[in-house]
PDB file of N, CA, C and O in Angstrom:
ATOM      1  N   UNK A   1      44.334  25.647  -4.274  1.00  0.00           N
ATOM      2  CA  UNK A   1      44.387  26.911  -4.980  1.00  0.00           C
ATOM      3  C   UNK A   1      44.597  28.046  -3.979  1.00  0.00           C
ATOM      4  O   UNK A   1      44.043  28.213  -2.893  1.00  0.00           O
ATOM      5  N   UNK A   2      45.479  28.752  -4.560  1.00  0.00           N
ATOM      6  CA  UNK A   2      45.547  30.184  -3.311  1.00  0.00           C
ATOM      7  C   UNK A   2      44.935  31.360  -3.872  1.00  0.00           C
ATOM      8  O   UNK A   2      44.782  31.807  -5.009  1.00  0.00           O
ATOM      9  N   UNK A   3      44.644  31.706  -2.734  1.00  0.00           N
ATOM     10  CA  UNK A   3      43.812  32.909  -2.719  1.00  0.00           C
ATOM     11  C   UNK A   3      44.492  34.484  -2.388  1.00  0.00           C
ATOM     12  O   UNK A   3      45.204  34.847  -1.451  1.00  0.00           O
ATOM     13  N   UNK A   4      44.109  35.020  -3.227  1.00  0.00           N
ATOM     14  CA  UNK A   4      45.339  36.653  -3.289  1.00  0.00           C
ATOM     15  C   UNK A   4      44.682  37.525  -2.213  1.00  0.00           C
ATOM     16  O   UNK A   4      43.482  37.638  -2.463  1.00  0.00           O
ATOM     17  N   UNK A   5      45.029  38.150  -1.158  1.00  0.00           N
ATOM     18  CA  UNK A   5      44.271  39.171  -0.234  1.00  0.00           C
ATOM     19  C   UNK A   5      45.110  40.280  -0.446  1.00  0.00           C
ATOM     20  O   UNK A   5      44.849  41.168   0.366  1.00  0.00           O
ATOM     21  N   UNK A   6      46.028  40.577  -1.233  1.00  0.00           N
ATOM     22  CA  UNK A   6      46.315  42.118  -1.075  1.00  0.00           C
ATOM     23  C   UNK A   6      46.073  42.673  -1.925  1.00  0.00           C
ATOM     24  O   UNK A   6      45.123  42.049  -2.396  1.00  0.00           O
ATOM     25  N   UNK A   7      46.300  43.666  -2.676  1.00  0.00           N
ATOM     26  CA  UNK A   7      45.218  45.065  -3.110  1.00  0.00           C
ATOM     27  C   UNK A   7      45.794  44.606  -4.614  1.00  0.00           C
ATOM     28  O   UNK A   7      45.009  44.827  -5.536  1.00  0.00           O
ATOM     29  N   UNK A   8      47.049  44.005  -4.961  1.00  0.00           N
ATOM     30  CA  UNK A   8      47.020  43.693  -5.990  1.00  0.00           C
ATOM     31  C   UNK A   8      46.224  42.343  -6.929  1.00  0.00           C
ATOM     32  O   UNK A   8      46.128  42.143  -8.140  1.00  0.00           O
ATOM     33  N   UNK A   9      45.666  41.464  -5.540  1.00  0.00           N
ATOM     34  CA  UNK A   9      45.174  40.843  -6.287  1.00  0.00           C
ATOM     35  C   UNK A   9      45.583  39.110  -6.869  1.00  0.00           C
ATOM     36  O   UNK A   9      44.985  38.112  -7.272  1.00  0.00           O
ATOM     37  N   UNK A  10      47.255  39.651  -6.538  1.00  0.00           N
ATOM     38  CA  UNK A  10      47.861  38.229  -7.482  1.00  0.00           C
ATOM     39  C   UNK A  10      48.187  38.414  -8.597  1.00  0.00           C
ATOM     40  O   UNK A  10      48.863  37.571  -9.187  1.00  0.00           O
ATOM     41  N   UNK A  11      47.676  39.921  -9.367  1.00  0.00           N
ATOM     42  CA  UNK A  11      47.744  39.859 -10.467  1.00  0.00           C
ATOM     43  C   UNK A  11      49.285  41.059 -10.519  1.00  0.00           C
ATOM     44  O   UNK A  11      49.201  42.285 -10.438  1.00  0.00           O
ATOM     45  N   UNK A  12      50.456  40.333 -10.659  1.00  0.00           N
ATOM     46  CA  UNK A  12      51.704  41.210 -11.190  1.00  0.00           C
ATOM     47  C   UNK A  12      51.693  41.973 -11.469  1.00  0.00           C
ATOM     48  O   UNK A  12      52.134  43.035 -11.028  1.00  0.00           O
ATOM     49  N   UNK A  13      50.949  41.586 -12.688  1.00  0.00           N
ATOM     50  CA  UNK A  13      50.813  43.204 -13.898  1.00  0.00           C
ATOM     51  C   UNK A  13      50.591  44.521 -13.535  1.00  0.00           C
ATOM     52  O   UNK A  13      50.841  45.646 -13.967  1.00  0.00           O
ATOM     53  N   UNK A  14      49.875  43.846 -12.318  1.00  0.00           N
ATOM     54  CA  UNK A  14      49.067  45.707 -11.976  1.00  0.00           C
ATOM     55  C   UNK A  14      50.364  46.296 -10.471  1.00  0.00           C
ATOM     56  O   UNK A  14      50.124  46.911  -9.432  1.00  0.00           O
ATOM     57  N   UNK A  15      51.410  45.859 -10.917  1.00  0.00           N
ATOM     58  CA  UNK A  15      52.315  46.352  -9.584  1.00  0.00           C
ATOM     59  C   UNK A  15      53.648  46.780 -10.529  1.00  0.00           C
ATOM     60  O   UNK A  15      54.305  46.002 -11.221  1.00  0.00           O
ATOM     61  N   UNK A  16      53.899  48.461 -10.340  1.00  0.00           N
ATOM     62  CA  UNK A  16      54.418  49.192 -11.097  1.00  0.00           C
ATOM     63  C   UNK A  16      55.940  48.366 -10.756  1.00  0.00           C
ATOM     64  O   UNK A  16      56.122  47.682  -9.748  1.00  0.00           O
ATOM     65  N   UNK A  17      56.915  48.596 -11.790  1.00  0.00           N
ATOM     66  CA  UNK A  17      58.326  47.988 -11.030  1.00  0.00           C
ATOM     67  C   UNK A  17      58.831  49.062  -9.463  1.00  0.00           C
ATOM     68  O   UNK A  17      59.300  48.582  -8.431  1.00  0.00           O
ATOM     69  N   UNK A  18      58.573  50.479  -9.703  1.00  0.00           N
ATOM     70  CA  UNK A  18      58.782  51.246  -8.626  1.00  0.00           C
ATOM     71  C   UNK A  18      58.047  51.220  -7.543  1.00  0.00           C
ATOM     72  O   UNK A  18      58.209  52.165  -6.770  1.00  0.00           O
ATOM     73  N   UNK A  19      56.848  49.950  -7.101  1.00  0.00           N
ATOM     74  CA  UNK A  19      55.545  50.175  -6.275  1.00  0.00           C
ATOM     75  C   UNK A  19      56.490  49.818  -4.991  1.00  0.00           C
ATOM     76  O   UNK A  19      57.594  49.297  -5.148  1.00  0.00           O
ATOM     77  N   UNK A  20      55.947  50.152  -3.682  1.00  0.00           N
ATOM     78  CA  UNK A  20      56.227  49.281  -2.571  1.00  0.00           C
ATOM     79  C   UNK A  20      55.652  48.593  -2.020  1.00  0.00           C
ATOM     80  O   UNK A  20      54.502  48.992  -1.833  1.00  0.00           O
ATOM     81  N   UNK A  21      55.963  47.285  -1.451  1.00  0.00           N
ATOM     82  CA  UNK A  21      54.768  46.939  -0.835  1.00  0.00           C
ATOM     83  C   UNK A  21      54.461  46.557   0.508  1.00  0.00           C
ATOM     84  O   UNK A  21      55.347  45.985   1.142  1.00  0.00           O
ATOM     85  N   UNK A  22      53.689  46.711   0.887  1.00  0.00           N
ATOM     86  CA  UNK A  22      53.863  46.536   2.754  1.00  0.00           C
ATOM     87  C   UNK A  22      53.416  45.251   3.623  1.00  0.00           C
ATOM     88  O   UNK A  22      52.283  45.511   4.026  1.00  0.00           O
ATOM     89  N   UNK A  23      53.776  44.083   4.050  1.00  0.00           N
ATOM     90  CA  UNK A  23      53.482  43.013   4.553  1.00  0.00           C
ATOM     91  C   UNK A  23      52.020  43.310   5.573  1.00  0.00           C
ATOM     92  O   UNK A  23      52.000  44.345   6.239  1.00  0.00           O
ATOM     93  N   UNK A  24      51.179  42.622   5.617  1.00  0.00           N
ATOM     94  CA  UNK A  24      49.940  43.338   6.360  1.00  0.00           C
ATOM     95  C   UNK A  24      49.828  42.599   7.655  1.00  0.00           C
ATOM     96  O   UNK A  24      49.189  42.977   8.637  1.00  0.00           O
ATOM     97  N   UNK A  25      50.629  41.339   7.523  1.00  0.00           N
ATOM     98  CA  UNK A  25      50.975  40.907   9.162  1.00  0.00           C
ATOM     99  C   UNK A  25      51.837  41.984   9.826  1.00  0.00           C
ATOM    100  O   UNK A  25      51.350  42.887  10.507  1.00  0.00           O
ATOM    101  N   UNK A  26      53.220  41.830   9.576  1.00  0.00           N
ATOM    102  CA  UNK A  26      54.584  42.844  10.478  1.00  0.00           C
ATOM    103  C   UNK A  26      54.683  44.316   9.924  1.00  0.00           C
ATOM    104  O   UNK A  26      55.451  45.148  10.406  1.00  0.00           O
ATOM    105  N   UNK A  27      54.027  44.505   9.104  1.00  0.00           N
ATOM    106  CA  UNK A  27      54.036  45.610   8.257  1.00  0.00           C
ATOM    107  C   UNK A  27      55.531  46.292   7.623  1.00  0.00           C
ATOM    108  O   UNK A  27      55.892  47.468   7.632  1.00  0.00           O
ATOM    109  N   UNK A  28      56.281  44.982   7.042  1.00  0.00           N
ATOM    110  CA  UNK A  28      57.370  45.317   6.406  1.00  0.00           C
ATOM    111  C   UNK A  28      57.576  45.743   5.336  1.00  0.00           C
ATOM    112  O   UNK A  28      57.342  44.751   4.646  1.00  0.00           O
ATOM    113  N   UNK A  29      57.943  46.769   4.454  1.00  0.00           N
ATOM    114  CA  UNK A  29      57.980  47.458   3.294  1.00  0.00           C
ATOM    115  C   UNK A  29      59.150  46.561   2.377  1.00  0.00           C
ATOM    116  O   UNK A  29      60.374  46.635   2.490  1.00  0.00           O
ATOM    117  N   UNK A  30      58.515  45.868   1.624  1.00  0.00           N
ATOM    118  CA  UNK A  30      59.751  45.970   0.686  1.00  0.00           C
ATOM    119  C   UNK A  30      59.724  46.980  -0.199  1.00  0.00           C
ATOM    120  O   UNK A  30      58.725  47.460  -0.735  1.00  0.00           O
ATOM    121  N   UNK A  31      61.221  47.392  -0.385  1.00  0.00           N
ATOM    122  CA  UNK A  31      61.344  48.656  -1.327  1.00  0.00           C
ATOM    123  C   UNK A  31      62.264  48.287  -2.743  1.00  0.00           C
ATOM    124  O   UNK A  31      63.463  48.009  -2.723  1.00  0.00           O
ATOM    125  N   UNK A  32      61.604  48.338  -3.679  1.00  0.00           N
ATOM    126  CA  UNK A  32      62.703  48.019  -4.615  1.00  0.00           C
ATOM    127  C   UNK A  32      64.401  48.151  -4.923  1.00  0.00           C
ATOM    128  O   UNK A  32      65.306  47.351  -5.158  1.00  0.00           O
ATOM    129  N   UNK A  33      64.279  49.613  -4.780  1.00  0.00           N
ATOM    130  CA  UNK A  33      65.598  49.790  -4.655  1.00  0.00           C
ATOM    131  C   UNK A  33      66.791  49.462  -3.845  1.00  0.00           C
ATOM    132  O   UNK A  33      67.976  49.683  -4.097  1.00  0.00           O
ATOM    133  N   UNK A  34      66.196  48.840  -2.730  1.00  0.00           N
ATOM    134  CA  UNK A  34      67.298  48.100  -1.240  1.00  0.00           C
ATOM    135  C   UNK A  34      67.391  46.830  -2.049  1.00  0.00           C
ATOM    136  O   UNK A  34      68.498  46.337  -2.269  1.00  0.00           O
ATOM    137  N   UNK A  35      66.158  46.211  -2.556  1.00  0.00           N
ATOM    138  CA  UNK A  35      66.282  44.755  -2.806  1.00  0.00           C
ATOM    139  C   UNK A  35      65.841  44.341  -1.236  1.00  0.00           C
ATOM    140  O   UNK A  35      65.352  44.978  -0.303  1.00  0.00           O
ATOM    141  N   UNK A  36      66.294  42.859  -1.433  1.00  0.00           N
ATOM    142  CA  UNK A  36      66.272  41.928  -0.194  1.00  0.00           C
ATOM    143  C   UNK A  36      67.402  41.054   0.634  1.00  0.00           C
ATOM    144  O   UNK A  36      67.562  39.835   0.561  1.00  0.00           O
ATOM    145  N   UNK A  37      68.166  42.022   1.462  1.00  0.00           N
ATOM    146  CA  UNK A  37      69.507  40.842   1.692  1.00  0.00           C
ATOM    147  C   UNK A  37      69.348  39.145   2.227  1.00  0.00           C
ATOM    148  O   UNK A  37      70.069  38.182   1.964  1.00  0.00           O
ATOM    149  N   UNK A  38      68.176  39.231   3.023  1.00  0.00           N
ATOM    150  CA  UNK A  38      67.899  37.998   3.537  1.00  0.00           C
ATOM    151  C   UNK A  38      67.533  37.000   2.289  1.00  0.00           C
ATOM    152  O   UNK A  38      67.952  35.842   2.262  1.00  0.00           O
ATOM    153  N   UNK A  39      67.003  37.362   1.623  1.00  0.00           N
ATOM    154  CA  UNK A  39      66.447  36.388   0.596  1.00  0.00           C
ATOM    155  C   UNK A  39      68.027  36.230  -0.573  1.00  0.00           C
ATOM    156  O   UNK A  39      68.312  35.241  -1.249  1.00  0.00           O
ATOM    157  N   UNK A  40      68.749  37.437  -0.487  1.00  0.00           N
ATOM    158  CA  UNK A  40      69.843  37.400  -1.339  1.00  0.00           C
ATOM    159  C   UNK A  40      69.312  38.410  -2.499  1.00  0.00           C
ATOM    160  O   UNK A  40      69.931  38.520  -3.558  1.00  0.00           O
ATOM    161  N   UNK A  41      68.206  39.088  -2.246  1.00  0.00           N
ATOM    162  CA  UNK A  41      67.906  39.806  -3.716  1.00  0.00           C
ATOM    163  C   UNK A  41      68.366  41.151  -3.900  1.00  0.00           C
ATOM    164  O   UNK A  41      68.550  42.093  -3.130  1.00  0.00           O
ATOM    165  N   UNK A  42      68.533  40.941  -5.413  1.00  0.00           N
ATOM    166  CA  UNK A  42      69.409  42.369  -5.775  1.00  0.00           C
ATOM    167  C   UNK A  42      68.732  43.518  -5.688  1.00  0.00           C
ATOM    168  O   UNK A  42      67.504  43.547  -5.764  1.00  0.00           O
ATOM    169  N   UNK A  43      69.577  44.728  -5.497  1.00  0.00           N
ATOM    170  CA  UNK A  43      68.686  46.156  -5.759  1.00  0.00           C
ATOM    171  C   UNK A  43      68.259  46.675  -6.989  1.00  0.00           C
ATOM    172  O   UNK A  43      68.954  46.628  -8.004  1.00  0.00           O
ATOM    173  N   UNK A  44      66.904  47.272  -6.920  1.00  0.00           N
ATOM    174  CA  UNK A  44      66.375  47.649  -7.872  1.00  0.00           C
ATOM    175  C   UNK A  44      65.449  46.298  -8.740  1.00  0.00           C
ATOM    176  O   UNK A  44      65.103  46.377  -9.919  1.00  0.00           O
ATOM    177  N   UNK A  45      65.227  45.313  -7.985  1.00  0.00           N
ATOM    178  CA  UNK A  45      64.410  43.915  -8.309  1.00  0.00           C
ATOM    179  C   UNK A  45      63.009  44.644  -7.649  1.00  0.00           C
ATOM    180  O   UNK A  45      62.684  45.139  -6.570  1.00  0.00           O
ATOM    181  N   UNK A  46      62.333  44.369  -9.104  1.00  0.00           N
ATOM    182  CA  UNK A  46      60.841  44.608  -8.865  1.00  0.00           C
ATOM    183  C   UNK A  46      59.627  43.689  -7.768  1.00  0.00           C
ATOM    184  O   UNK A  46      60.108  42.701  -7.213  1.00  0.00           O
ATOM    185  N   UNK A  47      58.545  43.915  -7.555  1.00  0.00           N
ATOM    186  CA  UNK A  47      58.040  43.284  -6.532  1.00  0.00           C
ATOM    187  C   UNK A  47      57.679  41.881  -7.540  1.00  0.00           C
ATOM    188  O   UNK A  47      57.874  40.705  -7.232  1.00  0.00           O
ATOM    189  N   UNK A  48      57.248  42.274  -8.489  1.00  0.00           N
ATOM    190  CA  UNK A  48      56.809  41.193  -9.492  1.00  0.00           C
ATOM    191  C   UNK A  48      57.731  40.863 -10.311  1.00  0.00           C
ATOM    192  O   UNK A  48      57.417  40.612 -11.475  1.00  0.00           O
ATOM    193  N   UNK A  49      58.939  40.795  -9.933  1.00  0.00           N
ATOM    194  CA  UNK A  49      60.065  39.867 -10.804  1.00  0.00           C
ATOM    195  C   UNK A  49      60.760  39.071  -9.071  1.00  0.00           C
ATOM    196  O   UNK A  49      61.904  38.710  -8.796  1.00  0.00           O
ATOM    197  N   UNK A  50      59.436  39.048  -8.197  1.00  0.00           N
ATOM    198  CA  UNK A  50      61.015  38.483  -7.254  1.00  0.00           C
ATOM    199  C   UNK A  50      60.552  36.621  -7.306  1.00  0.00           C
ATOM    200  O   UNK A  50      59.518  36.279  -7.878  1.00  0.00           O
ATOM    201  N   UNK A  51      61.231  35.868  -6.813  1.00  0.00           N
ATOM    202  CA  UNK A  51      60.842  34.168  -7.098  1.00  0.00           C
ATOM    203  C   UNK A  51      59.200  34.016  -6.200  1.00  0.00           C
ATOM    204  O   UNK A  51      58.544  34.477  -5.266  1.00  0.00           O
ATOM    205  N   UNK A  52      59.189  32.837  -7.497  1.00  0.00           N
ATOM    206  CA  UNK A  52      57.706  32.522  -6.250  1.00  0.00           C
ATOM    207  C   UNK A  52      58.068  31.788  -4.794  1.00  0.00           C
ATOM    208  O   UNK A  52      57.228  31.485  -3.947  1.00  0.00           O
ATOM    209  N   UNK A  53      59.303  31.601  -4.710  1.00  0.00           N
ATOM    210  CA  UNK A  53      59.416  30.945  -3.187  1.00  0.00           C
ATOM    211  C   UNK A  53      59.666  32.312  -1.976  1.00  0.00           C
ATOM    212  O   UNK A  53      59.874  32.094  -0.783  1.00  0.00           O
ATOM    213  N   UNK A  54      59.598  33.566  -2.528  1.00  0.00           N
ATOM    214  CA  UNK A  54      59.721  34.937  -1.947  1.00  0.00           C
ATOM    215  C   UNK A  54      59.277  34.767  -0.528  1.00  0.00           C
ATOM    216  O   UNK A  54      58.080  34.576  -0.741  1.00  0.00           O
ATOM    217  N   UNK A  55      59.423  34.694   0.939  1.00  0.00           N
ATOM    218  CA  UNK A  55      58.351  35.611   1.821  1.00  0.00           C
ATOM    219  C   UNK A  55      58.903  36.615   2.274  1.00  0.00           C
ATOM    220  O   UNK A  55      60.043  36.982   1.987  1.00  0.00           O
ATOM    221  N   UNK A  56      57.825  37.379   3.341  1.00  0.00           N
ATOM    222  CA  UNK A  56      58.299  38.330   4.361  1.00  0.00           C
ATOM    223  C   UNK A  56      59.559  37.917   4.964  1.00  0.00           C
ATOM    224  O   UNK A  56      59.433  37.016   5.793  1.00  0.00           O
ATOM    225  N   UNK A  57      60.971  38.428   4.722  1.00  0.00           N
ATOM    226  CA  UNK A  57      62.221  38.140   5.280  1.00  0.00           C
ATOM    227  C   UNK A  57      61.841  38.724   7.009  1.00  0.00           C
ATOM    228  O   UNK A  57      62.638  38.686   7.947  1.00  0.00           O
ATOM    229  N   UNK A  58      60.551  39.192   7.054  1.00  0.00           N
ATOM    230  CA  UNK A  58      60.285  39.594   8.855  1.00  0.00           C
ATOM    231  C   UNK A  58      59.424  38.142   9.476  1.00  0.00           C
ATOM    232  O   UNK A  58      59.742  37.456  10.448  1.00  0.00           O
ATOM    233  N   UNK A  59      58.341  37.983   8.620  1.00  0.00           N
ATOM    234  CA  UNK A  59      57.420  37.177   9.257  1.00  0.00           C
ATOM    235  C   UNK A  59      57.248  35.727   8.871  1.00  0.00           C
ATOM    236  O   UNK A  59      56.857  34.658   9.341  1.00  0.00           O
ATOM    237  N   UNK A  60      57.747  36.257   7.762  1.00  0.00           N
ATOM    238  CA  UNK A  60      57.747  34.693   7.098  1.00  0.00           C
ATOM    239  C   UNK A  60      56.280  34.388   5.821  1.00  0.00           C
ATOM    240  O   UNK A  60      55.877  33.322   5.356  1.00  0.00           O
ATOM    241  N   UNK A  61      55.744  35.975   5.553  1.00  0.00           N
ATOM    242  CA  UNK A  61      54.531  35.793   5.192  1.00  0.00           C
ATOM    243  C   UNK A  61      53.948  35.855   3.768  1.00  0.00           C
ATOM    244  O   UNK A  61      54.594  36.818   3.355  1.00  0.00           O
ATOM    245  N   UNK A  62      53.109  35.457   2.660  1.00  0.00           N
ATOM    246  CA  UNK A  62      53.237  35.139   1.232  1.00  0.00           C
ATOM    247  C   UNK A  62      53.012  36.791   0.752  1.00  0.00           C
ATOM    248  O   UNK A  62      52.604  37.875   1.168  1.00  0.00           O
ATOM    249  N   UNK A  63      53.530  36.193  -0.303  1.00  0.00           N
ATOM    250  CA  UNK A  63      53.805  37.308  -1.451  1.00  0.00           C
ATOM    251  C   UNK A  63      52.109  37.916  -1.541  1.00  0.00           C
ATOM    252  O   UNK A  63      52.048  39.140  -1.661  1.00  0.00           O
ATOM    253  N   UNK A  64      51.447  37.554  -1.517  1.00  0.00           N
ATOM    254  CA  UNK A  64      49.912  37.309  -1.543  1.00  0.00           C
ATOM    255  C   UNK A  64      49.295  38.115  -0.761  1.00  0.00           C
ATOM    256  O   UNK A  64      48.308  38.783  -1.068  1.00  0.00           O
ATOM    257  N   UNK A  65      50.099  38.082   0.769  1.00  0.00           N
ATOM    258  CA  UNK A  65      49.792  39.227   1.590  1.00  0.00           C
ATOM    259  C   UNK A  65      50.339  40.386   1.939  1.00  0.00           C
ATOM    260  O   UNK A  65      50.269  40.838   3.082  1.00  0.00           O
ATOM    261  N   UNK A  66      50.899  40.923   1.018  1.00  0.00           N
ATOM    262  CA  UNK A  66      51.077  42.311   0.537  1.00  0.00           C
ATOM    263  C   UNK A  66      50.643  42.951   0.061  1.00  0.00           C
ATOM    264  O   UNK A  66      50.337  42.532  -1.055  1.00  0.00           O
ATOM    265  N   UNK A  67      50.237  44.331   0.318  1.00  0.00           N
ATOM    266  CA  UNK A  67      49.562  45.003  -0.148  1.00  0.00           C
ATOM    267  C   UNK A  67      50.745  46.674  -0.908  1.00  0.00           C
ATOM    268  O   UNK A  67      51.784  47.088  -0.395  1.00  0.00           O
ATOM    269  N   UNK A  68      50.099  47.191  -2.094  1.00  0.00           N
ATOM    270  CA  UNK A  68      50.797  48.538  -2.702  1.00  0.00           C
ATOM    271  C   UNK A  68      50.569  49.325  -1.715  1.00  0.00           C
ATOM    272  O   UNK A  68      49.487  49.311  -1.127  1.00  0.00           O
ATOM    273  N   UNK A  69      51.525  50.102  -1.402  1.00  0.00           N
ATOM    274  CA  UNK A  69      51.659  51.631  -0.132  1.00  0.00           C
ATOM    275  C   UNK A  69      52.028  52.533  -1.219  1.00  0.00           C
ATOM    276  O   UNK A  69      52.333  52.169  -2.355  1.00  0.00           O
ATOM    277  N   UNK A  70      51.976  53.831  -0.759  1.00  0.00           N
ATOM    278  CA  UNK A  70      51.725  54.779  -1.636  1.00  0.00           C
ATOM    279  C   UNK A  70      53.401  55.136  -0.906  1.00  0.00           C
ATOM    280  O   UNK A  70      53.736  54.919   0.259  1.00  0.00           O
ATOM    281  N   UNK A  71      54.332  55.794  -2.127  1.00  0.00           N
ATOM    282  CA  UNK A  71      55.521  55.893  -1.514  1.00  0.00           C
ATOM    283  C   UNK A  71      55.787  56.742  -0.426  1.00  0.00           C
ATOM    284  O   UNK A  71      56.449  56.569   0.597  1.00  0.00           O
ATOM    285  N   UNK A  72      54.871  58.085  -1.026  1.00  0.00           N
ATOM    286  CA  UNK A  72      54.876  59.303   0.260  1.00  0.00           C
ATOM    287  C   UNK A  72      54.567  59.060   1.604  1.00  0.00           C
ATOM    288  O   UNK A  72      54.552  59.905   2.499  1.00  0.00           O
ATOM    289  N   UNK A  73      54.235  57.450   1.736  1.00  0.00           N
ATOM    290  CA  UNK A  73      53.437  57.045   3.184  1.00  0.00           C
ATOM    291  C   UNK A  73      54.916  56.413   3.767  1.00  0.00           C
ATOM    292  O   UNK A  73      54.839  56.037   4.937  1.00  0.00           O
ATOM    293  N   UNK A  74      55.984  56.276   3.247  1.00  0.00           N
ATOM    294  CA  UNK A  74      56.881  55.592   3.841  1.00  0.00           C
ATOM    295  C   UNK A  74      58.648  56.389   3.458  1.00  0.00           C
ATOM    296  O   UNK A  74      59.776  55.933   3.644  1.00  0.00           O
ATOM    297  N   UNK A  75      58.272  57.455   2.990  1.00  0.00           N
ATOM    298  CA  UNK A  75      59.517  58.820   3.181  1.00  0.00           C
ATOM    299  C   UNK A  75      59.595  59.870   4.356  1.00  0.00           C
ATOM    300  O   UNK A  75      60.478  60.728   4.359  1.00  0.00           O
TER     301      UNK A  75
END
């Protein structure tokens, strides 16, 4: 069984489609609107619509360990 450590929890629901979220190993932002080229994902793909085989395209690290950043922290 896995265990969720970032602020969401594991739980989708509570991660707006516009949220960002920040890897807490490399501290990589995914941003919705770029998408993900490494993974192949489109722009404007939410954090909680991306596959469960998703990681950090930096570290390699689970969806699990991401945490929501507040957007103004990364403009």
């Amino acid at each position: 069984m896995k265990t969720f450590e970032g602020t969401y929890l594991g739980d989708k629901g509570k991660i707006s489609d516009d949220a960002c979220m920040e890897c807490k190993i490399c501290h990589y932002v995914y941003k919705p609107e770029e998408g993900d080229d490494y993974w192949q994902i489109e722009v404007d793909t939410p954090f909680s619509q991306l596959p469960d085989h998703w990681h950090c395209p930096n570290c390699d690290g689970f969806m699990e360990q991401f945490m929501i950043i507040d957007r103004k922290d990364i403009l």
